[in-house]
C-alpha positions as MATLAB code, in Angstrom:
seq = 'XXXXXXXXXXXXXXXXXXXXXXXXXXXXXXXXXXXXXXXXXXXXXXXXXXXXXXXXXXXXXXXXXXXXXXXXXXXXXXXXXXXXXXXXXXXXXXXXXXXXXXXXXXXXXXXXXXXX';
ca = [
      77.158    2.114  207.161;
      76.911    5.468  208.130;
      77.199    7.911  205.124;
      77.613   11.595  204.901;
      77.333   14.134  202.209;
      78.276   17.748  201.839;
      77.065   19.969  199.748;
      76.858   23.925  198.778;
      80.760   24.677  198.350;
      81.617   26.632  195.937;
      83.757   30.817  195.288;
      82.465   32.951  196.379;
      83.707   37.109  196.608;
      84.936   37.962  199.733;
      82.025   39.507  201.964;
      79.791   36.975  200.579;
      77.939   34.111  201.964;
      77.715   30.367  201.397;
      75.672   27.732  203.018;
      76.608   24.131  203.630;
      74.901   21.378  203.702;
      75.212   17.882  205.206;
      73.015   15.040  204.889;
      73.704   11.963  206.896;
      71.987    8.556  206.171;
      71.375    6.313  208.911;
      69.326    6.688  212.485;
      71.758    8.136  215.026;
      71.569   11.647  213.683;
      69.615   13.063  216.271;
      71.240   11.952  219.184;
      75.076   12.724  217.557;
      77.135   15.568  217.918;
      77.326   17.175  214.550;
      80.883   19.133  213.255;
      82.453   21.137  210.719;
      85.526   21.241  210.247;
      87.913   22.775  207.632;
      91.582   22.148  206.430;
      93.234   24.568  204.401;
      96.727   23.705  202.024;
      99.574   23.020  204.500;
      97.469   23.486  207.446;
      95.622   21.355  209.799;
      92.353   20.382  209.589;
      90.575   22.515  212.840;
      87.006   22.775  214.117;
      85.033   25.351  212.976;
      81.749   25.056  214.408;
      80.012   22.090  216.092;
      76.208   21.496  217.542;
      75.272   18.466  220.165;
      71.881   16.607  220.322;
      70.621   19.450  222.565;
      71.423   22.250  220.007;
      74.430   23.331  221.931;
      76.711   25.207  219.919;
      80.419   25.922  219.732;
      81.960   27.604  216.724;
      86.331   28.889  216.499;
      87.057   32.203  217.310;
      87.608   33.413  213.957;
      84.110   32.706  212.550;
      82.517   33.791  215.909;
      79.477   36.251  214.823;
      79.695   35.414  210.903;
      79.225   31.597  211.421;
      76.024   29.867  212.382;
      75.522   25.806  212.471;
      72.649   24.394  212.765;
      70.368   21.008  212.457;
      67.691   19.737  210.979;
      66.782   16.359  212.888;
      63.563   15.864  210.503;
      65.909   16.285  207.754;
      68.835   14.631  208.963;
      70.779   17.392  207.913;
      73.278   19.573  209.453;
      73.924   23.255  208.140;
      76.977   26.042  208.343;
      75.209   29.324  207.151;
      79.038   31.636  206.580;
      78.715   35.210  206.444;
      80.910   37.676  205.733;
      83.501   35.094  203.887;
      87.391   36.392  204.069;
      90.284   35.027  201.597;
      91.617   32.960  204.549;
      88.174   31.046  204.730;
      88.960   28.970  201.985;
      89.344   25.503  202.670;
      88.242   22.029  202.284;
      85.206   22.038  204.687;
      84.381   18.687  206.164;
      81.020   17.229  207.435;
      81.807   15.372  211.013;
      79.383   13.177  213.057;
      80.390   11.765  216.861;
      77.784    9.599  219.002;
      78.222    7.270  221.645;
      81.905    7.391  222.214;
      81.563    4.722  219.572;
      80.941    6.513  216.242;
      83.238    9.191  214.456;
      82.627    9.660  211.124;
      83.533   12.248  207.827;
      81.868   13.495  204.985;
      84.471   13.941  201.534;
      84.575   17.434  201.906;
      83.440   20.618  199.850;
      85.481   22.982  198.849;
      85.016   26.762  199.848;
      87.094   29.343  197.755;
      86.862   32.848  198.414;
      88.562   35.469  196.108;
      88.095   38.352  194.331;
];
């Protein structure tokens, strides 16, 4: 069983920066495609940035330029360094992994609270 844990959530003042972590158990890590993903009260949980086996990258509009993902594959770990945080950043952000058509699986989330 596949297993997924986030970590490095936290407030944070707005301008500031937070990194995530995710650490995934289990041997398909390097060939998956590796998300985050956020969901905010009342809102829908959307993509925020993802990262495929090749170190392709695709991150939301909004967080275009203060966002970066990235991977570990020694580590098994997947990262979202945020920059620049705004008050509408704050969410529950949520560790994805996708491989094979096959597997789609979530972390528990970390929560990310920006505010003065």
């Amino acid at each position: 069983q596949l297993q997924l844990v986030e970590s490095g959530g936290g407030l944070v003042q707005p301008g500031g920066s937070l990194r995530l972590s995710c650490a995934v158990s289990g041997s398909i890590f390097s060939i998956s495609t590796m998300g985050w993903y956020r969901q905010a009260p009342g809102k829908q949980r959307e993509l925020v940035a993802d990262i495929t086996s090749r170190d392709s990258t695709n991150y939301a509009d909004s967080v275009k330029g203060r966002f970066t993902i990235s991977r570990d594959n020694a580590k098994n770990t997947v990262y979202l360094q945020m920059n620049s945080l705004k008050p509408e950043n704050t969410a529950v952000y949520y560790c994805n992994l996708k491989a094979t058509r096959v597997f789609d699986y979530w972390g528990q989330g970390t929560q990310v609270t920006v505010s003065s």
